[in-house]
C-alpha positions, 0 to 999 in steps of 0.5 A: 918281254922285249921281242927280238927278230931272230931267224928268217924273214917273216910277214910283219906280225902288224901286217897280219893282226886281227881286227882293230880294237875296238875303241873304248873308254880307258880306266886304271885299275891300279897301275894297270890301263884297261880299254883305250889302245892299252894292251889286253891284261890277263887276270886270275882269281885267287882259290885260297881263303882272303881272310888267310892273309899269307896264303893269299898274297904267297898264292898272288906271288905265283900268280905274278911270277906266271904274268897274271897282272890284275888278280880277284879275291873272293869278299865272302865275309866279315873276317875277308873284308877285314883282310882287304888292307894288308892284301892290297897293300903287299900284293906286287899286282893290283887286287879287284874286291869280288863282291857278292850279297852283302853291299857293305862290302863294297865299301870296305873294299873301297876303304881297303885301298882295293884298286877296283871292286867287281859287283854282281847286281844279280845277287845283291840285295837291293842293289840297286838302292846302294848305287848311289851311294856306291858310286860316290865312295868309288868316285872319292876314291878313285876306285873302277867298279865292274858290272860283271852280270853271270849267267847262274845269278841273273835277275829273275825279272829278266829271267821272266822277260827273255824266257831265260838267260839268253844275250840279250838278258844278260845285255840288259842287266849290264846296261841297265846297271851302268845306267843307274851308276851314270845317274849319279855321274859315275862311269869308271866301269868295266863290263862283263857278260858271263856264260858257260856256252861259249855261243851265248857268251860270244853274241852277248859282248858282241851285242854289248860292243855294239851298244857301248864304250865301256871295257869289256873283261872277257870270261867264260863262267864254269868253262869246266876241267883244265882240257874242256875249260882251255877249249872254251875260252880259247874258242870265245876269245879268240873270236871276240879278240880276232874282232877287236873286242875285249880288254882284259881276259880270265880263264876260268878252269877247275884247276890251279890258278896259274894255269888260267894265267898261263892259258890267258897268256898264250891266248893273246900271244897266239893272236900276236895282241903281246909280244911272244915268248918260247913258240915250239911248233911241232908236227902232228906226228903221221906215218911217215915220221921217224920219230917219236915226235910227240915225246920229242916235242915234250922234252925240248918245251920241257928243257926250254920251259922259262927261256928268256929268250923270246924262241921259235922252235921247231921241231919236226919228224918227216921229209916232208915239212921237217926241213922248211918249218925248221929253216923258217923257225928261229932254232930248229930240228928235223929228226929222222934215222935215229939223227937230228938235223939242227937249224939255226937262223935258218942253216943246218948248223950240225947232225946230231944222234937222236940221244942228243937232240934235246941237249943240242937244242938246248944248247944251241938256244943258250949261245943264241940268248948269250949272243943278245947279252942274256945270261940264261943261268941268272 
């Protein structure tokens, strides 16, 4: 989404960004860069069976529509790998080959036309034997493979080593992996160090940062339920991302999909690392408004939801910061008395009854999106 300056005159987002990425390596997954100075991706993870091809790639169309732009699918079996070629052929965004306990699917993944294929060394049997010949497959291909270590499938060796899953550990077990791939002189990996506990998570790709230049795909494994899930990750990423770390994101919530998409997103929007879409900035709602602003704030984002217009809108209910944060926003209201004041570009354009707040600024973002020859009703 292209960003367009509306409203009024702001500190320059590039002079207030988080901390320079740190510098790493670049791989291509698919069409997509990951690492280098490429933007940070979101990605996803399919929930249906891989081996029911229409259900996967209609689930990939949905992914791809909320801005997911790498997507994952489970290789659990026979029948999934099978179902690898006609998956990676139509899906519109490239497709990583998930890869558990049976390393014979690594390959058919390769063969499949996969644009990268993520391995868990922790539960494969005798990985490290197949690396060898893994690495060569992968190389001919031209395909990326990510390390991607998790807490719950941790090699019992080092299990034994560190009294448990702490950073360090799962450091090693990353590091230990990439070296036996650079043996054979492969190094289109990408590297992920996976923990429930967002403080273990966070010093262990702070440590890994620190000790090598591979991109780093952000998680927090099991983050939990919608609410507690979106909390984890967006305090991990936000610190990791706010220190340069990190090249490509999943949420990872025990809810559909689209909704760890549509988090990821607004994560790396929140921290300005892409370009933003609808910004509603709302009060808390106290004892001096004269509004429902919960409700309020609720019905604009709802009658605003998929604009395509990248909007800062906001919508306020005291004396007290109304009226400043709805001249500073691009479209805005300050609503009190049973009325709403309505700002755009930072002037009070007209006062509305409160019954007609929602419409008004529905409208008024209408004639802002056509001013800048967008249709919104295409």
């Amino acid at each position: 989404m292209t960003t367009v300056a509306l409203g009024m005159p702001l500190p320059r987002r590039e002079e207030l960004a988080v901390a320079t990425r740190r510098t790493s390596r670049r791989i291509m997954v698919g069409p997509v860069p990951v690492g280098g100075d490429a933007p940070v991706s979101v990605q996803s993870m399919t929930t249906t069976l891989t081996a029911d091809v229409d259900a996967t790639l209609r689930q990939i169309a949905e992914l791809t529509a909320a801005g997911c732009e790498i997507v994952r699918v489970a290789v659990p079996s026979a029948d999934d790998a099978a179902a690898l070629p006609t998956i990676a052929r139509k899906s519109q965004i490239p497709v990583i080959a998930d890869i558990h306990f049976q390393p014979r699917y690594v390959f058919a993944a390769i063969d499949a036309g996969c644009a990268a294929v993520r391995v868990n060394p922790g539960n494969i049997r005798q990985f490290d034997d197949q690396v060898g010949a893994i690495a060569r497959a992968a190389g001919d291909a031209g395909v990326p493979i990510r390390i991607g270590v998790n807490a719950g499938s941790l090699d019992k060796r080092l299990l034994r080593k560190h009294g448990g899953v702490t950073p360090e550990a799962l450091v090693e077990s990353a590091l230990w992996e990439c070296s036996l791939f650079e043996e054979h002189g492969y190094t289109d990996l990408k590297i992920s160090v996976k923990h429930h506990d967002p403080v273990v998570m966070i010093e262990a790709y702070r440590r890994l940062a620190a000790r090598c230049d591979y991109p780093l795909h952000l998680g927090v494994t099991e983050a939990g339920p919608r609410f507690q899930g979106t909390i984890k990750s967006s305090v991990a990423f936000g610190a990791l991302l706010a220190e340069g770390i990190g090249d490509t994101i999943r949420v990872s919530l025990s809810a559909p999909p689209v909704e760890e998409v549509k988090v990821g997103n607004q994560i790396l929007e929140s921290l300005g690392l892409r370009p933003r879409g609808l910004d509603i900035v709302s009060c808390p709602s106290c004892g001096r408004a004269q509004v429902d602003v919960h409700t309020l704030a609720e019905r604009v984002t709802a009658a605003l939801e998929g604009f395509p217009v990248p909007l800062r809108v906001a919508v306020m209910g005291c004396v007290v910061n109304g009226p400043g944060e709805a001249r500073e926003a691009d479209l805005g209201v300050a609503a009190g008395n049973g009325k709403g004041q309505i700002f755009v570009k930072g002037e009070v354009i007209r006062t509305v009854p409160e019954s007609q707040i929602v419409e008004t600024v529905l409208a008024e973002a209408a004639r802002i999106a056509e001013e800048m020859g967008v249709d919104v009703e295409a």
